[in-house]
C-alpha positions in Angstrom: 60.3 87.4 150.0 59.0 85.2 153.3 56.7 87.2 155.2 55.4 84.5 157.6 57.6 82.7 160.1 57.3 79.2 159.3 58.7 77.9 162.6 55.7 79.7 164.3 53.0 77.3 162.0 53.9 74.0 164.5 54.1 71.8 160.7 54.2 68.0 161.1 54.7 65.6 158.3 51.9 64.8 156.7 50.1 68.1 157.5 47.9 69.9 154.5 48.8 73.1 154.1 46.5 76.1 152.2 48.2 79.2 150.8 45.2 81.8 150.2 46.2 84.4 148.0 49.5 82.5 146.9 50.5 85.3 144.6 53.5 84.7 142.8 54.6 81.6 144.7 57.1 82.6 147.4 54.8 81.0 150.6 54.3 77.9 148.7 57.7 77.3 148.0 58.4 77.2 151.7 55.6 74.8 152.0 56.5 72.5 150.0 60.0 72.8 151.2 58.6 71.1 154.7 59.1 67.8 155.3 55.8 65.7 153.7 53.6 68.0 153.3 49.9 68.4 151.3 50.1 71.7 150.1 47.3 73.6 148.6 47.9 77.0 146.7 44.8 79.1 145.9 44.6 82.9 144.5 41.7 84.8 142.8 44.1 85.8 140.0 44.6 83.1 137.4 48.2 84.4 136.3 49.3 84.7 140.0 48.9 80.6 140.2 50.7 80.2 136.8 53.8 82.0 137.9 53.4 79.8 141.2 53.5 77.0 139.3 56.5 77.7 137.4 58.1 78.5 140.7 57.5 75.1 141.8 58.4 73.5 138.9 62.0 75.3 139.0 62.4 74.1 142.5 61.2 70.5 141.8 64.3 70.6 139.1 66.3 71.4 142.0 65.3 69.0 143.8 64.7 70.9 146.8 60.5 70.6 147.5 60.2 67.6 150.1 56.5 67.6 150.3 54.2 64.6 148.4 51.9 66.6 146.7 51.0 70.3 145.7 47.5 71.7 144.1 46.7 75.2 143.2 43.3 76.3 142.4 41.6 79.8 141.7 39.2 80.6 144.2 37.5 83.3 146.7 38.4 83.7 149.8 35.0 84.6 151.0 33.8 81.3 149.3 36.2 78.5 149.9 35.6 75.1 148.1 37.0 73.1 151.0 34.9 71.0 153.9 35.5 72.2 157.6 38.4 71.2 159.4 40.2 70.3 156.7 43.6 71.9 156.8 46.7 72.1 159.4 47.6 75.0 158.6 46.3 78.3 156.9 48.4 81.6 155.7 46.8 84.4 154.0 49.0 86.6 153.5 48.7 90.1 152.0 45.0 89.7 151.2 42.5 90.9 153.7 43.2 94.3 153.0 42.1 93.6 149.1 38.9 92.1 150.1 35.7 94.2 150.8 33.9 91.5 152.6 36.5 90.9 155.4 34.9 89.5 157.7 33.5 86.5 155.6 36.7 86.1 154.7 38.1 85.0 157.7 35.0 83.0 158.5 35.8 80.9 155.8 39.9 80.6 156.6 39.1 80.0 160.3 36.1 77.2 159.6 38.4 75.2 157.5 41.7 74.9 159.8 41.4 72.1 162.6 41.2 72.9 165.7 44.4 73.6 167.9 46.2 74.9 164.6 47.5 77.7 163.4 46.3 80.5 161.2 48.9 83.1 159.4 47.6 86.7 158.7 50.1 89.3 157.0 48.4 92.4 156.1 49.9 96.3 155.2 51.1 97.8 158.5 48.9 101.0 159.3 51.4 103.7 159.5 53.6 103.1 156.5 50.3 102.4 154.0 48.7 105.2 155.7 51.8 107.1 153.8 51.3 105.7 151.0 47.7 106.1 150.8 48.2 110.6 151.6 51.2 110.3 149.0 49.3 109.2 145.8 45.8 109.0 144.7 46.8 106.7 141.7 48.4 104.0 144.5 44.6 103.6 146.4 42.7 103.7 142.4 44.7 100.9 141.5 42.6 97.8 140.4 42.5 95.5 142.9 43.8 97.6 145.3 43.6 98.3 148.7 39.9 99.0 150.7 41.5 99.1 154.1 44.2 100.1 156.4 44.1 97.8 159.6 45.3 99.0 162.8 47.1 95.9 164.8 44.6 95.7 167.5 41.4 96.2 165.8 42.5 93.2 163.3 43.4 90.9 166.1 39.8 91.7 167.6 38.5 90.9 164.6 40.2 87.4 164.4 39.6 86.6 167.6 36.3 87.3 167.6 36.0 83.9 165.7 37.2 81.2 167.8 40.8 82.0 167.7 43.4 83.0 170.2 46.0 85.7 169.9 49.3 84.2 170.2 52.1 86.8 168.9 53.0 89.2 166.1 55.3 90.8 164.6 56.4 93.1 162.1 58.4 92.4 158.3 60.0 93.8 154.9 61.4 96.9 156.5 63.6 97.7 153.9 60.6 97.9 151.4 58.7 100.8 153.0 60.9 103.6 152.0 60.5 101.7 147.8 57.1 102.2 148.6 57.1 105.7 149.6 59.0 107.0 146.6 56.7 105.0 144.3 53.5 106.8 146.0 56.2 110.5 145.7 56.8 110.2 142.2 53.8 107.9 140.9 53.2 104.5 141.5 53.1 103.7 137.4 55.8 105.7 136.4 59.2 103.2 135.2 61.1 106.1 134.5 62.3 107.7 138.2 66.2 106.3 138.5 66.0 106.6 142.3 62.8 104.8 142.0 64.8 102.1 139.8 67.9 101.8 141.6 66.2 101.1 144.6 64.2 98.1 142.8 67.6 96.8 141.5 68.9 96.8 145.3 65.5 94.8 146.7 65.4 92.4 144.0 69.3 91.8 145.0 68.4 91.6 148.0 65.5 89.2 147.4 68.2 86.9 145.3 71.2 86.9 147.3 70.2 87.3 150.9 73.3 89.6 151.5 73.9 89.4 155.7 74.1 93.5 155.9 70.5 93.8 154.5 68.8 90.6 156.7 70.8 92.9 159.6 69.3 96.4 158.4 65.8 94.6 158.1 65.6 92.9 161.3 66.7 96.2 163.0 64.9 98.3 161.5 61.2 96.0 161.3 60.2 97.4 164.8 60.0 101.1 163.7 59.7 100.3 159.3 58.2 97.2 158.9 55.7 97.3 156.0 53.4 94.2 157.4 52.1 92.9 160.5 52.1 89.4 161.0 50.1 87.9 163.5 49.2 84.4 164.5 46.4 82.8 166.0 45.4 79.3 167.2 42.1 77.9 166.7 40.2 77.0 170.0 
């Protein structure tokens, strides 16, 4: 599941790539899918980088990762281990909104991209998290959860405010807010919901098979559903 639009990062061979808050794998697939690329994963969950790991090491048996090299490395984002200027490209994606020191956060991603590149944020859109968030109690208790809702301008000011310019957003995974909803309706750790459970079934499809009718219903219905914003900035 791609959140960020990779033809919107302006990668060039050779360029080193950071990942913060790889998760499970799926933006540092794409990485290392561009042509030879450095590609750094980092997440503050240890298990998170050993499932990225086996990702890549299914897609290196495939054959299909093009770039030289890949790390991955657990690490805080408010802390990175990395000198300035350093990368060509940054994506954090889904994490801000788990971190309660936000603004050090993106200190650290903006000090360590070069200048005139480009920085990839993804966070929970306002309006469908703030559903979720009125919904269930259990969904904003969970560990690691949650510790803000961003609205789209506030989070751009925010960005900005550190040497970076605005250059476009937009919004993704449509067809994953209504899950969502029905998980906060009927409780976000119950497995035993069939509704809940059917729906699964038809994202993970989805997320497999990348069936035409649901990259149709997704891009249709992003502008009005879309679960994240994803905005882009260049460095100054």
């Amino acid at each position: 599941m791609i959140t960020i639009d990779f033809n919107r990062l302006d990668i060039r061979p050779g360029d080193r790539i950071l990942d913060m808050g790889c998760g499970e794998g799926r933006h540092m697939v794409k990485a290392c899918q561009m042509e030879q690329t450095l590609c750094m994963g980092a997440d503050f969950v240890y298990d998170n980088l050993k499932s990225t790991r086996n990702k890549l090491i299914f897609h290196q048996a495939l054959d299909d990762l093009s770039c030289d090299r890949f790390d991955l490395s657990c690490m805080d984002v408010t802390r990175l281990p990395f000198r300035d200027q350093c990368f060509d490209a940054v994506i954090c994606s889904e994490v801000l909104e788990h971190v309660p020191n936000d603004d050090l956060a993106v200190s650290e991603l903006v000090r360590i991209l070069k200048p005139g590149r480009i920085l990839a944020v993804s966070v929970t859109r306002f309006y469908p998290e703030k559903i979720c968030w009125c919904l269930s109690d259990d969904y904003t208790a969970a560990d690691m959860g949650h510790v803000r809702i961003y609205r789209k301008k506030a989070l751009i000011k925010k960005i900005t405010d550190y040497r970076m310019t605005y250059l476009v957003s937009h919004f993704a995974h449509s067809i994953h807010t209504p899950y969502w909803w029905l998980k906060c309706l009927t409780g976000p750790d119950r497995t035993d919901v069939r509704l809940v459970n059917l729906y699964h079934r038809l994202l993970v499809w989805d997320l497999m098979k990348h069936p035409p009718v649901t990259r149709f219903l997704d891009r249709l219905l992003n502008p009005v559903l879309g679960k994240s914003l994803v905005v882009y900035f260049r460095k100054k």
